[in-house]
VOBA-1610 file (N, C-alpha, C; in pm, whole numbers, padded with zeros to 5 digits, always signed):
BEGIN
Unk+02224+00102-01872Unk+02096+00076-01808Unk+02014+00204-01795Unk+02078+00344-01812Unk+02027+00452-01766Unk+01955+00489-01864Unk+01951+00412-02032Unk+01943+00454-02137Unk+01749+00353-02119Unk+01745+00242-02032Unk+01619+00180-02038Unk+01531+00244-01966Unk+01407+00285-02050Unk+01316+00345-01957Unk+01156+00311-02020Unk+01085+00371-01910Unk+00913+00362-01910Unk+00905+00445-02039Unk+00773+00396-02085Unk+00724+00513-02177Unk+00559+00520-02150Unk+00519+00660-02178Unk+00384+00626-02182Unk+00274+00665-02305Unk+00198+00633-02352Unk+00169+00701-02481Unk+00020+00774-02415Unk-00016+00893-02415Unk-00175+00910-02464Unk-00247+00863-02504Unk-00343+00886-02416Unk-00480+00821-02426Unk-00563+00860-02437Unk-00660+00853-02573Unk-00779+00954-02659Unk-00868+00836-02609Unk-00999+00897-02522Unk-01128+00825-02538Unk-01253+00890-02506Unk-01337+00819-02483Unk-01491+00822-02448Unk-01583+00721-02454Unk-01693+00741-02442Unk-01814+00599-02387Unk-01771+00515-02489Unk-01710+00526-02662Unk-01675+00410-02711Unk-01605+00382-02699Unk-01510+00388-02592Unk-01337+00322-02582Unk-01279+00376-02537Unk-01119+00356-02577Unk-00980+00420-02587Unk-00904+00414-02721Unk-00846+00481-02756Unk-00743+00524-02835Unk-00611+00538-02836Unk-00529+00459-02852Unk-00352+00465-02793Unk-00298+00502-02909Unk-00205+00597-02951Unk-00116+00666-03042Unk+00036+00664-03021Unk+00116+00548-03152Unk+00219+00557-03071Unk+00309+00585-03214Unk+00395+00675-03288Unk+00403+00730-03409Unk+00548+00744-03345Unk+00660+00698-03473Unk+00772+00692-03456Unk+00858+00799-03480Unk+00924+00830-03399Unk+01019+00917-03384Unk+00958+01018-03357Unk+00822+01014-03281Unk+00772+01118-03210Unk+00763+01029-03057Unk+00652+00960-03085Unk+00656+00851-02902Unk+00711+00745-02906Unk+00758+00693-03035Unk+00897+00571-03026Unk+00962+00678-03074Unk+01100+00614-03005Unk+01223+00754-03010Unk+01319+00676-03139Unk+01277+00604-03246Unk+01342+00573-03330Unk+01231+00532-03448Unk+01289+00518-03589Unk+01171+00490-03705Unk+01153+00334-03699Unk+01031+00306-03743Unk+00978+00230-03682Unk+01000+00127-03781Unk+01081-00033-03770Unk+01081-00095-03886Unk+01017-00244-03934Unk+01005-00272-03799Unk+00967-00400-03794Unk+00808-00394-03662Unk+00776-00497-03690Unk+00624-00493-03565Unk+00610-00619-03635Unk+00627-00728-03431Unk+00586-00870-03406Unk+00531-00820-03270Unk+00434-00936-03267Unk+00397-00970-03104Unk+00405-01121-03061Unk+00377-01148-02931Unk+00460-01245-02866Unk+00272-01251-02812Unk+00215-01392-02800Unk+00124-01448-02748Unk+00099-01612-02713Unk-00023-01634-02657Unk-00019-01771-02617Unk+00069-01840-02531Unk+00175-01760-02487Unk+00324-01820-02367Unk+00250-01835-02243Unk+00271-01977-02181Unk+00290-01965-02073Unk+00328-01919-01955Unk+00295-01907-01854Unk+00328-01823-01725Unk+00490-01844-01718Unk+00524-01983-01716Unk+00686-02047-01734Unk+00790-02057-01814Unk+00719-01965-01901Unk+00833-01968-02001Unk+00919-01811-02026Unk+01042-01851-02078Unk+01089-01732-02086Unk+01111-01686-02223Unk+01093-01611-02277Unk+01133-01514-02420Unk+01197-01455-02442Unk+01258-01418-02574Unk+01369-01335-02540Unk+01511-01395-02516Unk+01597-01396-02407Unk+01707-01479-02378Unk+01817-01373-02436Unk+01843-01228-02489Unk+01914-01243-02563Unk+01967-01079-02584Unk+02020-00984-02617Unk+02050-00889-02663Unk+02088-00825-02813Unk+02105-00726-02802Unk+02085-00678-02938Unk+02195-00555-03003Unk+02295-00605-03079Unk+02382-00492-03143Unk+02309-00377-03193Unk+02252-00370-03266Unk+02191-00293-03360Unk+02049-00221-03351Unk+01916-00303-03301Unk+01809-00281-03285Unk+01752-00270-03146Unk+01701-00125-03130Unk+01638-00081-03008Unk+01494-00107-03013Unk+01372-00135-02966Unk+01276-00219-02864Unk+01217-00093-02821Unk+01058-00096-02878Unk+00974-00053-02759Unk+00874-00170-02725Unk+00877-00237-02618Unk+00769-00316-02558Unk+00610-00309-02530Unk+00536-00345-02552Unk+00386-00254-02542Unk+00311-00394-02456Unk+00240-00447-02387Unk+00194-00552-02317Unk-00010-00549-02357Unk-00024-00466-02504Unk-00191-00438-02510Unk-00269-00540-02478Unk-00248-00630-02420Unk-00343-00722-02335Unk-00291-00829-02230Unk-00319-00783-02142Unk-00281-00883-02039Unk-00172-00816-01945Unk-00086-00951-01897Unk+00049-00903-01799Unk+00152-00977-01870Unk+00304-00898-01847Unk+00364-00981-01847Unk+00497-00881-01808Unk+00621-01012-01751Unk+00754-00934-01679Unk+00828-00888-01788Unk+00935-00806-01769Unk+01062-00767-01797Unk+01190-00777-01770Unk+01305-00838-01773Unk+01396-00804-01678Unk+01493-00805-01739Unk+01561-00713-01789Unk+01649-00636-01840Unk+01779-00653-01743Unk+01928-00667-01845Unk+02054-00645-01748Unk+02132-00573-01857Unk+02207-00510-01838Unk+02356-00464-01848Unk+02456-00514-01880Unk+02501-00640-01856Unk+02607-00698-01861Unk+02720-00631-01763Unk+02703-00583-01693Unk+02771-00498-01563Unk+02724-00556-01425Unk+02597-00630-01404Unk+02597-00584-01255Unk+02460-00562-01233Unk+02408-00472-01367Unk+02290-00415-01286Unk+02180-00490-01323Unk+02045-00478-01304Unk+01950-00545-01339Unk+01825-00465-01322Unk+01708-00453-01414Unk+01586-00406-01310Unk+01484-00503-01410Unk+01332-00507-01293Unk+01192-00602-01365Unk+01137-00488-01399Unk+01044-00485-01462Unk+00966-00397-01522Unk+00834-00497-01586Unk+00748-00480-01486Unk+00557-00475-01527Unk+00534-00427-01658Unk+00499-00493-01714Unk+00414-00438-01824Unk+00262-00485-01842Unk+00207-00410-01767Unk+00015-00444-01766Unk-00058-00367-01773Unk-00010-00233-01836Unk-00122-00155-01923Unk-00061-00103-02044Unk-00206-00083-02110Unk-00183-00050-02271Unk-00117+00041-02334Unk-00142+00147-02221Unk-00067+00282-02271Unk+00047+00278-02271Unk+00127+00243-02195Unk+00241+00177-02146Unk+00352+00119-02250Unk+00475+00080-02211Unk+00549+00037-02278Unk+00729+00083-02178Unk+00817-00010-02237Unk+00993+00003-02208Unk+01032+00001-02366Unk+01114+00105-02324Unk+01190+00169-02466Unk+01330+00081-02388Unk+01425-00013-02508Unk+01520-00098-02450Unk+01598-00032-02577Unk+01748+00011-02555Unk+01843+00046-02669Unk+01910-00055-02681Unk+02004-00070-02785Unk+02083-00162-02822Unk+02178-00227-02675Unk+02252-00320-02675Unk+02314-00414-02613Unk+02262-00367-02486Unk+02133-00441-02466Unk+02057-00449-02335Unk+02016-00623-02330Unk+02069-00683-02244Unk+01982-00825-02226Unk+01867-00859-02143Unk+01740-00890-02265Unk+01636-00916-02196Unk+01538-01034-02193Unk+01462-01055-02078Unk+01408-01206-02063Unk+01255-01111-02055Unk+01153-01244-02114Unk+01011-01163-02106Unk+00958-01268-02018Unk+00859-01286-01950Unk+00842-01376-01892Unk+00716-01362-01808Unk+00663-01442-01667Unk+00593-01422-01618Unk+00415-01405-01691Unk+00406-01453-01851Unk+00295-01394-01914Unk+00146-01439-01829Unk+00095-01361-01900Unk-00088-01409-01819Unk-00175-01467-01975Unk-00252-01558-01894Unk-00296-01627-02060Unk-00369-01537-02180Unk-00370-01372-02092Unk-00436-01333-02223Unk-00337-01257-02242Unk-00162-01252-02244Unk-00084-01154-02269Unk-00106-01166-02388Unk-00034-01001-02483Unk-00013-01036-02615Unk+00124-00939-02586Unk+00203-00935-02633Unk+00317-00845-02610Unk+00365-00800-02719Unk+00301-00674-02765Unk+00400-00611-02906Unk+00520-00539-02906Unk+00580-00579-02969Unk+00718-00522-03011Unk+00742-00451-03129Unk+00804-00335-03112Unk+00829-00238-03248Unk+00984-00219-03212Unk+01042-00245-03365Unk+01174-00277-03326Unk+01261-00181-03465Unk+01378-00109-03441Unk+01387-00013-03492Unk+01496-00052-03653Unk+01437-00216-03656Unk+01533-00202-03768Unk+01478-00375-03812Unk+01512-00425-03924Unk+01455-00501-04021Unk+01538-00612-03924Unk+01451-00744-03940Unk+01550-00893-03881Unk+01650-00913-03947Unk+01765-00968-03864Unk+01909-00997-03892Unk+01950-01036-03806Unk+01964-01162-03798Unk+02025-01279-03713Unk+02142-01263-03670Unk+02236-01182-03733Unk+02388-01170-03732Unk+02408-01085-03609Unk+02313-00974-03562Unk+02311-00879-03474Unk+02248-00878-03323Unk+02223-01031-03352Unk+02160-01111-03186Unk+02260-01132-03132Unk+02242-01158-03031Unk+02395-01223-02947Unk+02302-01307-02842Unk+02307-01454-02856Unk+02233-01540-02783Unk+02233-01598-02655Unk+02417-01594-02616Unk+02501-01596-02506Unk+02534-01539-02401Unk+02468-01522-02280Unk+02479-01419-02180Unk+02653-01388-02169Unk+02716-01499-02211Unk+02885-01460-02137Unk+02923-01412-02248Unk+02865-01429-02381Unk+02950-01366-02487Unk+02889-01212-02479Unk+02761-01225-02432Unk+02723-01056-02392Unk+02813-00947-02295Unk+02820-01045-02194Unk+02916-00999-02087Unk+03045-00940-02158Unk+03121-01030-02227Unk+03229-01021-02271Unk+03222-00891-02337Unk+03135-00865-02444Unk+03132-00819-02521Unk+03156-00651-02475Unk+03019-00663-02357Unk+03003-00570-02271Unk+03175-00505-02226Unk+03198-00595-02160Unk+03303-00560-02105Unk+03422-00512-02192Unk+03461-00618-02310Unk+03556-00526-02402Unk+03509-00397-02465Unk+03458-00325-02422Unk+03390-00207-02483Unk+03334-00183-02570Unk+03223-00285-02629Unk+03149-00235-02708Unk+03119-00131-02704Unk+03064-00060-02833Unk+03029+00055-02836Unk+03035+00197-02797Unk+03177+00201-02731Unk+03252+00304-02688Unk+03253+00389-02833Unk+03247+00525-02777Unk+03252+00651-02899Unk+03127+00619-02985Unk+03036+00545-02982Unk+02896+00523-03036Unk+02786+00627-03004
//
């Protein structure tokens, strides 16, 4: 959990705007391989559901609101706001997370540090747990 954190990117502007800069493996802390965003969700729904062997997550919320809530498979838990642009949660591998809470103009981008592969989801909170617990990723 100590490994999930805020990020913030710089912010270039003036009377025409803002400017957000977010360049990998300088303000994402990994190369950058994939980019989806998440829109149109309801306030009630949840996203996500799920953790990740392989691919670490930076979250970005560039319009609107929407929650976070990240666990461990230990115990711990924290929410995390995401409602400004500059903004973003850097999530590393085997972190389980729910997105949720959206506002109707969320859009929620995701930059994700490695190409889709279904094989490296884990969809099951208890098989997460488990997983957790037999030591994944020890000496990693």
């Amino acid at each position: 959990m100590n490994k999930v954190k805020m990020v913030e990117f710089a912010q270039h502007g003036d009377d025409r705007g803002h400017l957000v800069i977010a360049e990998g493996n300088k303000d994402i802390p990994f190369d950058i391989k994939r980019v989806f965003y998440i829109y149109g969700s309801a306030a009630d729904v949840v996203r996500g559901q799920h953790a990740n062997r392989e691919s670490e997550f930076v979250l970005i919320n560039v319009a609107g609101k929407s929650k976070v809530k990240v666990k461990d498979g230990e115990g711990n838990e924290a929410i995390y706001c995401l409602n400004r642009p500059h903004t973003g949660i850097y999530l590393p591998t085997m972190v389980w997370k729910d997105m949720y809470d959206f506002t109707p103009d969320s859009v929620l981008l995701v930059l994700a540090s490695t190409h889709y592969n279904p094989d490296e989801y884990i969809r099951d909170y208890d098989e997460f747990v488990s997983e957790i617990k037999g030591g994944w990723g020890e000496g990693r």
